[in-house]
N, C-alpha and C positions, 0 to 999 in steps of 0.2 A: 504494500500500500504506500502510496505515494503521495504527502499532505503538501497541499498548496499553501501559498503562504498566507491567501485570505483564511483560510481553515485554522493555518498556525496562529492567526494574529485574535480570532474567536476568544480561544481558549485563554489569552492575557486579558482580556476587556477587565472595565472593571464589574462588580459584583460590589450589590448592595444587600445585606444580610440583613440588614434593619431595613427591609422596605418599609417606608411609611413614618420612620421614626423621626424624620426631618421635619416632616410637616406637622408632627403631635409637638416637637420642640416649639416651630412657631406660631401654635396654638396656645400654648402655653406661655409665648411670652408678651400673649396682651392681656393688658390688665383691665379689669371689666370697674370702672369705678362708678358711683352712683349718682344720677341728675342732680347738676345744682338747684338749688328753690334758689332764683330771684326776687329781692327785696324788688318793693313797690315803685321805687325807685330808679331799680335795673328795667324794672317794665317798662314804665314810661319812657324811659331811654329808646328800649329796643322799638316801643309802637312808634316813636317819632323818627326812628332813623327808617322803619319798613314803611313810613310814608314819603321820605324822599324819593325812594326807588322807582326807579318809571322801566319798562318793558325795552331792552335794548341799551342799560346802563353796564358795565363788566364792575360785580359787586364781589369781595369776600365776605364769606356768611359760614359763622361756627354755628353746628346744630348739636345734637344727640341723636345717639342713633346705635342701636344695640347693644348699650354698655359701652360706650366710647363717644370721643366729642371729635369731629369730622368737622374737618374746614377746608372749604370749596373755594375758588377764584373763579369766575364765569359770568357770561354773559345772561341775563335775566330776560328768560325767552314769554316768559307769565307771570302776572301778579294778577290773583283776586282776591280784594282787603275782606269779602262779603265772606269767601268760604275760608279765609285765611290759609290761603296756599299760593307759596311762590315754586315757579318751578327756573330752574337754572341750568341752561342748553337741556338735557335729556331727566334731569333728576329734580324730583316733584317732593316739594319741605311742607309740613305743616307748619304752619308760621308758630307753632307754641313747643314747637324743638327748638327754636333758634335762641342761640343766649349772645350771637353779636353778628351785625353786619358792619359794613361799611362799603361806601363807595369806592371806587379805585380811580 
């Protein structure tokens, strides 16, 4: 029998004996912390700066969102103040996750 050297080069690959154990590590290394309550004070903030925003402004906007606080830079493709949802290019916020925006 006579091994090609793509046959011989097979048998080196490497080999992962922990499939899967990579991705439980960075599962593991996010940390699930708990929604802030804003004072009445951080409210009014946030409803007055979600009344700037006009449809077609590029705004960054920290939300909540599965046990983590996600902050987005994007174009603001929807606002409706009625159902309090913004939506930003493809990603739709209820406005009562958001704990900051601002204009860009």
């Amino acid at each position: 029998m006579h091994k090609t050297r793509a046959s011989r080069a097979q048998i080196f690959q490497s080999f992962d004996a922990l499939k899967g154990f990579r991705e439980i590590l960075k599962e593991k290394e996010i940390v699930i912390v708990p929604k802030k309550i804003l004072s009445e004070d951080d409210l009014a903030e946030v409803d007055y700066k979600v009344h700037q925003i006009k449809v077609g402004m590029i705004v960054k906007v920290t939300y909540y969102d599965n046990g983590q606080y996600v902050q987005i830079e994007e174009k603001v493709s929807k606002l409706n103040l009625d159902t309090k949802m913004i939506q930003i290019v493809k990603t739709k916020l209820d406005l009562k996750h958001v704990v900051d925006e601002s204009v860009i």
